[in-house]
Backbone as XML, in Angstrom:
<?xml version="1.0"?>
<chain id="A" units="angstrom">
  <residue number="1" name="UNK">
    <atom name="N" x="8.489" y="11.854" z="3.158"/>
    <atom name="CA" x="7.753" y="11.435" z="4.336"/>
    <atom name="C" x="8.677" y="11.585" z="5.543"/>
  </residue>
  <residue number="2" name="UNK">
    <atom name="N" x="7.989" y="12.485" z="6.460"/>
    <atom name="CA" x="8.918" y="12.012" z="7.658"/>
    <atom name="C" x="9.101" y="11.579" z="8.937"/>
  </residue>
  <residue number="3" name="UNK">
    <atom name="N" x="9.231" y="11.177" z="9.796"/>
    <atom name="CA" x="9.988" y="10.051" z="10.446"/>
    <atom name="C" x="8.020" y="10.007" z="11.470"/>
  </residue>
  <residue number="4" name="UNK">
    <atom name="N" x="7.552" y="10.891" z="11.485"/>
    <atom name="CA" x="6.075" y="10.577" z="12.235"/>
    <atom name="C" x="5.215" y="10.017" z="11.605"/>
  </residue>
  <residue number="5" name="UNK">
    <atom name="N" x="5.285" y="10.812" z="10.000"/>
    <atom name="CA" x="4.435" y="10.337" z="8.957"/>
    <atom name="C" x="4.589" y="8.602" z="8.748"/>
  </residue>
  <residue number="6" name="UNK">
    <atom name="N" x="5.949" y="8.060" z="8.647"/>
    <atom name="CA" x="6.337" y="7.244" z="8.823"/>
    <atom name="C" x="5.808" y="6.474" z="9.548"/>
  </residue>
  <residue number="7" name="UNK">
    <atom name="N" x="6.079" y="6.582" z="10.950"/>
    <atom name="CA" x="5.184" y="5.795" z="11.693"/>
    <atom name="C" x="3.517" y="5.714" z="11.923"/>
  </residue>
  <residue number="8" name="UNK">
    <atom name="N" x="2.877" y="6.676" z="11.222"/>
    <atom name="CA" x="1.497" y="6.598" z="11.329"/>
    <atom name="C" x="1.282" y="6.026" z="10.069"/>
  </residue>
  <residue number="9" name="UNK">
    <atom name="N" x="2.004" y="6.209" z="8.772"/>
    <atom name="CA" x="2.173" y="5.254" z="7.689"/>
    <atom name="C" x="1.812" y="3.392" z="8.118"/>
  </residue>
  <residue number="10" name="UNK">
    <atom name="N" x="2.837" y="3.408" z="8.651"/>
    <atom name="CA" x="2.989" y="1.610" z="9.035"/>
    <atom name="C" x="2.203" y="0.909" z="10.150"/>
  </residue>
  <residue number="11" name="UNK">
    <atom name="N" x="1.620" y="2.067" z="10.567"/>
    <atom name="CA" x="0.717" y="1.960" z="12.102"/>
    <atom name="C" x="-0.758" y="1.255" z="11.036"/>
  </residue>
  <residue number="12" name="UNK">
    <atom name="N" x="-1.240" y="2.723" z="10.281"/>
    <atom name="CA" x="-2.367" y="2.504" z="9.819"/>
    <atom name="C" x="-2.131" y="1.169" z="8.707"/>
  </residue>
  <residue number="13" name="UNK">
    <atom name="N" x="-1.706" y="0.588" z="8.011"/>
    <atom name="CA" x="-0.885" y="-0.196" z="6.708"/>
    <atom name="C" x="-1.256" y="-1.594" z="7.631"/>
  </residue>
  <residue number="14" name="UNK">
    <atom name="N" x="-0.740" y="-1.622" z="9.176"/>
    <atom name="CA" x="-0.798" y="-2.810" z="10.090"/>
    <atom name="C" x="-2.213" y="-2.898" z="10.030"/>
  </residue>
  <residue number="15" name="UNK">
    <atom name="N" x="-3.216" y="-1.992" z="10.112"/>
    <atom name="CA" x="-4.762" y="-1.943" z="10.599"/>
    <atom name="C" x="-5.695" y="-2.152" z="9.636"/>
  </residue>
  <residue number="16" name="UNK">
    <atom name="N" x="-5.397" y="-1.429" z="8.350"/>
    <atom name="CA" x="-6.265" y="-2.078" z="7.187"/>
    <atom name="C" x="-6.711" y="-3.463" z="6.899"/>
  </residue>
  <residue number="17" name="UNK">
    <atom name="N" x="-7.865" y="-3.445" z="6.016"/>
    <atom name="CA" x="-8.036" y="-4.960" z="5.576"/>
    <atom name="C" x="-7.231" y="-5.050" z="4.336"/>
  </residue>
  <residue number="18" name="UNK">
    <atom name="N" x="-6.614" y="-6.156" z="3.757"/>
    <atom name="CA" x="-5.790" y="-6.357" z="2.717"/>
    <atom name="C" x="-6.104" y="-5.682" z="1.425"/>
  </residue>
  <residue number="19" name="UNK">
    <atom name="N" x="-7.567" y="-5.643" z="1.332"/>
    <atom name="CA" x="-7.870" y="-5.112" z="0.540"/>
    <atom name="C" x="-7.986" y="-4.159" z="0.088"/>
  </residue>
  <residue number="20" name="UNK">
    <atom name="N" x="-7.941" y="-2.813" z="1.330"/>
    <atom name="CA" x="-8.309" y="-2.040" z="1.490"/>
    <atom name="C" x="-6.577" y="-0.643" z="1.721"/>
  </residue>
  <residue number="21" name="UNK">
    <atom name="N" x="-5.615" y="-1.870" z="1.211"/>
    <atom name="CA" x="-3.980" y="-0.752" z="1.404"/>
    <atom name="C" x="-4.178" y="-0.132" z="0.543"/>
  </residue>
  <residue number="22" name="UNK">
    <atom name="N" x="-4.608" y="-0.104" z="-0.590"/>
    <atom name="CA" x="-3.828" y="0.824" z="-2.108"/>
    <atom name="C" x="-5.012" y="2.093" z="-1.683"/>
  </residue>
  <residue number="23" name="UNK">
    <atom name="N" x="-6.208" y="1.605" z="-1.403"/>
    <atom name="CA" x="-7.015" y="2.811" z="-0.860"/>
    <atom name="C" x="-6.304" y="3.629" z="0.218"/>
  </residue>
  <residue number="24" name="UNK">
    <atom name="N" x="-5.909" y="3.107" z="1.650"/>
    <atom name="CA" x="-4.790" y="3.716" z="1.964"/>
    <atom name="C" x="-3.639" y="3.975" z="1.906"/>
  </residue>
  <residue number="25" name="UNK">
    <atom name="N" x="-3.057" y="3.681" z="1.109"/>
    <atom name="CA" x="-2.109" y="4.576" z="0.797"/>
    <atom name="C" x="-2.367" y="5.633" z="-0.162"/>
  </residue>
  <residue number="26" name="UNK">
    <atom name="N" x="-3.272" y="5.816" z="-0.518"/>
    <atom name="CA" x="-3.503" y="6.824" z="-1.622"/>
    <atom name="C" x="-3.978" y="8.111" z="-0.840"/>
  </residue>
  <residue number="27" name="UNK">
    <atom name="N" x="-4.692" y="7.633" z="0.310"/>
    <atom name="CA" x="-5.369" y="8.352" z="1.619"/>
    <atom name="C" x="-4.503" y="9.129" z="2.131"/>
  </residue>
  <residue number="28" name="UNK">
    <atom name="N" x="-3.675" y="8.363" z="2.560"/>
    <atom name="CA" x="-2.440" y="8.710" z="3.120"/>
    <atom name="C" x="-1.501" y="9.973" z="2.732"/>
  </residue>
  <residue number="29" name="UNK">
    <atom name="N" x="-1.047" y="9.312" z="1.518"/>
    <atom name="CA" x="0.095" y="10.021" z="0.739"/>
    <atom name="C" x="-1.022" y="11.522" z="0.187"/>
  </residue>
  <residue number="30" name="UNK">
    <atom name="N" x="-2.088" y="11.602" z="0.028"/>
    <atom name="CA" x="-2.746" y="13.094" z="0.163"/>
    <atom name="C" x="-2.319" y="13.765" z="1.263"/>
  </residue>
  <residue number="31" name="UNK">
    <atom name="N" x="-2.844" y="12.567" z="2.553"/>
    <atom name="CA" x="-2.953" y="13.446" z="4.003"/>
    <atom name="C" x="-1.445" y="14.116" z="4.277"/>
  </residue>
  <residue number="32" name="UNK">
    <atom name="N" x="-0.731" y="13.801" z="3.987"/>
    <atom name="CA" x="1.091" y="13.916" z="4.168"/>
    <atom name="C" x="1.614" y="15.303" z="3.237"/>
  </residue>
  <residue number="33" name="UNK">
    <atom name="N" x="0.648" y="15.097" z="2.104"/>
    <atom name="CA" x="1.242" y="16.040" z="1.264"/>
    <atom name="C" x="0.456" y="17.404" z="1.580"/>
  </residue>
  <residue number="34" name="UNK">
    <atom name="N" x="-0.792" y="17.406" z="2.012"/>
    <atom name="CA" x="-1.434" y="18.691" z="2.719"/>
    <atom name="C" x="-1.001" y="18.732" z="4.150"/>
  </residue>
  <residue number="35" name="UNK">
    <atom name="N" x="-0.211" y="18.414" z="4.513"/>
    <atom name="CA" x="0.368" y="18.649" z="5.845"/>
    <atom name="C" x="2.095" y="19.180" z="5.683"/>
  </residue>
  <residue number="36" name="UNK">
    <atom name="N" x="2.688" y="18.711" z="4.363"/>
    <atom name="CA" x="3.778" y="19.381" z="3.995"/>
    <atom name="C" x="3.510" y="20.904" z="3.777"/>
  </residue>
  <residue number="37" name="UNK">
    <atom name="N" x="1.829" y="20.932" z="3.238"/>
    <atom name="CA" x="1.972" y="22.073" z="2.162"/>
    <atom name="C" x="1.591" y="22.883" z="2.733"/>
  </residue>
  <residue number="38" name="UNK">
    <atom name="N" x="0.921" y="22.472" z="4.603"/>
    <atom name="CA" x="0.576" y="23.593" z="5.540"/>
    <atom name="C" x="-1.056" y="23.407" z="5.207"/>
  </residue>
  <residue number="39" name="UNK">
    <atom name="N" x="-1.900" y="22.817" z="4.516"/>
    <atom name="CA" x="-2.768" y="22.995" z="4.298"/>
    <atom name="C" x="-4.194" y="21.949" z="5.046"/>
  </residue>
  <residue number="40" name="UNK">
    <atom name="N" x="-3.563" y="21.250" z="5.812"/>
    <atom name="CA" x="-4.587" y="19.880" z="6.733"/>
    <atom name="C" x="-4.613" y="20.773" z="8.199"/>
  </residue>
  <residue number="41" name="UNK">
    <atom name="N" x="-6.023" y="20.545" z="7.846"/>
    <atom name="CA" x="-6.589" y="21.526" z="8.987"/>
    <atom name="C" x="-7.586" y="20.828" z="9.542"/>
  </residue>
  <residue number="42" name="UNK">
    <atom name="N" x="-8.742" y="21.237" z="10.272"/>
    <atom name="CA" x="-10.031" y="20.461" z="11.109"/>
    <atom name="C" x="-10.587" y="20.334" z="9.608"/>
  </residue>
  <residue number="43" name="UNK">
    <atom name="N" x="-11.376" y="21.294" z="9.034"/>
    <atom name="CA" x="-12.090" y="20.670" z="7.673"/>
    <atom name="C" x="-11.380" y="19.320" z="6.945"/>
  </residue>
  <residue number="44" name="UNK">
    <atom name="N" x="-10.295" y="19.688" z="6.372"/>
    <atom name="CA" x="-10.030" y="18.363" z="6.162"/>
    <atom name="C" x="-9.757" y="17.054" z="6.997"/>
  </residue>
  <residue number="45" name="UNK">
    <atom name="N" x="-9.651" y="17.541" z="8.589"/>
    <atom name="CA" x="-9.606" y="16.133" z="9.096"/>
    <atom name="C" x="-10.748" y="15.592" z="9.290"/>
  </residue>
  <residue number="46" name="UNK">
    <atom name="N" x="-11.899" y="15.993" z="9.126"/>
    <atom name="CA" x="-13.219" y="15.544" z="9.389"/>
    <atom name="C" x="-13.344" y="15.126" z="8.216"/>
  </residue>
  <residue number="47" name="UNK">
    <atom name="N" x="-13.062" y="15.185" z="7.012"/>
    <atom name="CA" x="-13.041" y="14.025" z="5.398"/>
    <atom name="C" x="-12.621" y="13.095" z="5.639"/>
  </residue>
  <residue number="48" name="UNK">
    <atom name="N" x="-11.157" y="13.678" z="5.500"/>
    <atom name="CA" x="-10.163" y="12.451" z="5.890"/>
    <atom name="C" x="-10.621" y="11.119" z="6.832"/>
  </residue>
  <residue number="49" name="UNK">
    <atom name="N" x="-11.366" y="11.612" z="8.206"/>
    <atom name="CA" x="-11.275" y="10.505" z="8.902"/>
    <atom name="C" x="-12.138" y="9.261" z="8.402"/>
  </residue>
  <residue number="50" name="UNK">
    <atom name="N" x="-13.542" y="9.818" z="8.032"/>
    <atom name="CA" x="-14.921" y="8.632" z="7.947"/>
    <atom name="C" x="-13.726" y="7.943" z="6.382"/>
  </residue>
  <residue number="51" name="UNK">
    <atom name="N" x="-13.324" y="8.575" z="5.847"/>
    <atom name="CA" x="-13.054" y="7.649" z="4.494"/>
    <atom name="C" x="-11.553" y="6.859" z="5.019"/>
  </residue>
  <residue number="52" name="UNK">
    <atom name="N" x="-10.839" y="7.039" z="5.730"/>
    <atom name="CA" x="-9.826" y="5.744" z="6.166"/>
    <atom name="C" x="-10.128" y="5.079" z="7.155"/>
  </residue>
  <residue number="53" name="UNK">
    <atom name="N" x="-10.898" y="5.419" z="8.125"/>
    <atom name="CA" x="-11.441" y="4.238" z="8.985"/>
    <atom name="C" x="-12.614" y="3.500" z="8.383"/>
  </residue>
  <residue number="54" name="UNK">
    <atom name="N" x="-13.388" y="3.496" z="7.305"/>
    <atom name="CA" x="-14.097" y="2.816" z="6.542"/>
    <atom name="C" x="-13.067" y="1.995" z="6.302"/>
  </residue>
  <residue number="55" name="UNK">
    <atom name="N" x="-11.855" y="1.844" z="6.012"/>
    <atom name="CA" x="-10.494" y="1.122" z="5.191"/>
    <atom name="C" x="-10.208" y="0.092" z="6.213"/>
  </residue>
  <residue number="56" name="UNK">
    <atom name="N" x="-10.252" y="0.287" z="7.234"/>
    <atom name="CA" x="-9.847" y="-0.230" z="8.555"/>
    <atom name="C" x="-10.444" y="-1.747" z="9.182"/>
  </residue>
  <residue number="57" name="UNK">
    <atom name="N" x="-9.302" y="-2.576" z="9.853"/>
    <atom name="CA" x="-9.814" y="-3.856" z="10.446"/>
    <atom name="C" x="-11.173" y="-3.410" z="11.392"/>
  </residue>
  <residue number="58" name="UNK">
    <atom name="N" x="-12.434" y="-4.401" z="11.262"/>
    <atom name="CA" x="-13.020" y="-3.925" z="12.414"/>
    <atom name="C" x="-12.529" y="-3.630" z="13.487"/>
  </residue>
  <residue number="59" name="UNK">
    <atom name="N" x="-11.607" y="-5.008" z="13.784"/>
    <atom name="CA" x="-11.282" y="-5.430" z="15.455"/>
    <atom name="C" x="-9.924" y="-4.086" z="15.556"/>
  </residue>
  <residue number="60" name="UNK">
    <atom name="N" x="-10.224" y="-3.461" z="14.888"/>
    <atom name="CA" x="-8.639" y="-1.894" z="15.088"/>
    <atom name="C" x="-9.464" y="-0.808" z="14.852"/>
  </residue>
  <residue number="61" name="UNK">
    <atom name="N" x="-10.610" y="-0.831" z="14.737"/>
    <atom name="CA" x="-11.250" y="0.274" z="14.461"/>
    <atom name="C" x="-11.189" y="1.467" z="15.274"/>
  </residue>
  <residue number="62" name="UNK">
    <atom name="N" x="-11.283" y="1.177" z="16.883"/>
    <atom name="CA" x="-11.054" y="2.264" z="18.268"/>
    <atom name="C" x="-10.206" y="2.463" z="18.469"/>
  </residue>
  <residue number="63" name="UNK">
    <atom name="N" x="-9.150" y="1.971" z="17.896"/>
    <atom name="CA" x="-7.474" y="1.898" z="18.365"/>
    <atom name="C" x="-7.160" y="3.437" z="17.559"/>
  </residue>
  <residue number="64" name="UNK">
    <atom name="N" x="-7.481" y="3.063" z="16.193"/>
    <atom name="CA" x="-7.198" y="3.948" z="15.079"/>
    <atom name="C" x="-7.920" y="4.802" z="15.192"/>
  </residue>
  <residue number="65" name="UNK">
    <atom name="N" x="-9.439" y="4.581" z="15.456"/>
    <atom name="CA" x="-10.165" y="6.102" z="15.698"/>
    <atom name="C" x="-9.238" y="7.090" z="16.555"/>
  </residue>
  <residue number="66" name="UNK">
    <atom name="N" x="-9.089" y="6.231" z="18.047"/>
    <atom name="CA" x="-8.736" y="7.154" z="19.135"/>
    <atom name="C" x="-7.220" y="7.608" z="18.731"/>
  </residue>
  <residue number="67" name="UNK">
    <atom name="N" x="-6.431" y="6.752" z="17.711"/>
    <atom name="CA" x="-5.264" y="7.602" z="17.965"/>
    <atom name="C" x="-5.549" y="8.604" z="17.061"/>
  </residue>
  <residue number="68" name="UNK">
    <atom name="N" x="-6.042" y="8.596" z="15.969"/>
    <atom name="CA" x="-5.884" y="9.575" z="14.824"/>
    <atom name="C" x="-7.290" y="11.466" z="15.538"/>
  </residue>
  <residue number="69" name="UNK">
    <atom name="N" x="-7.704" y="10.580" z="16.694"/>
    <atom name="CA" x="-8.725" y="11.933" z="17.640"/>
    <atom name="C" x="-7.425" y="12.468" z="18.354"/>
  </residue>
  <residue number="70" name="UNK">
    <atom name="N" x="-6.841" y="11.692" z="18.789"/>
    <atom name="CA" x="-6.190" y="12.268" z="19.599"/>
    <atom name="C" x="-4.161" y="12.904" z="19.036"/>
  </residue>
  <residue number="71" name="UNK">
    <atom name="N" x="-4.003" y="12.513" z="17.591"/>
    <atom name="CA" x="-2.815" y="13.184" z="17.027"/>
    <atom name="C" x="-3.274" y="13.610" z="15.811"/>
  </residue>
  <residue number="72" name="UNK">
    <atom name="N" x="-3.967" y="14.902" z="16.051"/>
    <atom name="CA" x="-5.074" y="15.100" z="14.683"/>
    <atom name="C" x="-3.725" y="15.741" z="13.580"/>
  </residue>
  <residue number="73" name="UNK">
    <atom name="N" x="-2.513" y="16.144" z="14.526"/>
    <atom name="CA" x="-1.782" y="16.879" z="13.745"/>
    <atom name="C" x="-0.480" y="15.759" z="12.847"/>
  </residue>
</chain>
């Protein structure tokens, strides 16, 4: 993981509901590894997104939408 992944790691981890970490991190550690492998692109960010902001505090829901619209990479 590195040092961005990192921080969007612990960003999103802060925003989840408790219940809802092992789902993200599992989310996660995909999204990281198709981005090592060159392979996270628009198709997959349009999966990716509806299924980890489903994961997400309500009251963080726009925070996390808008950052993850706006650092799609």
């Amino acid at each position: 993981m590195n040092e961005g992944q990192k921080k969007f790691h612990d960003f999103i981890l802060q925003n989840v509901t408790l219940e809802n970490k092992e789902k993200a991190e599992e989310l996660l550690k995909e999204s990281f590894k198709k981005q090592d492998e060159g392979n996270f692109n628009a198709e997959y960010m349009q999966s990716f997104m509806p299924r980890m902001l489903c994961l997400i505090k309500p009251e963080s829901l726009e925070l996390v939408k808008n950052i993850m619209v706006n650092h799609k990479g």
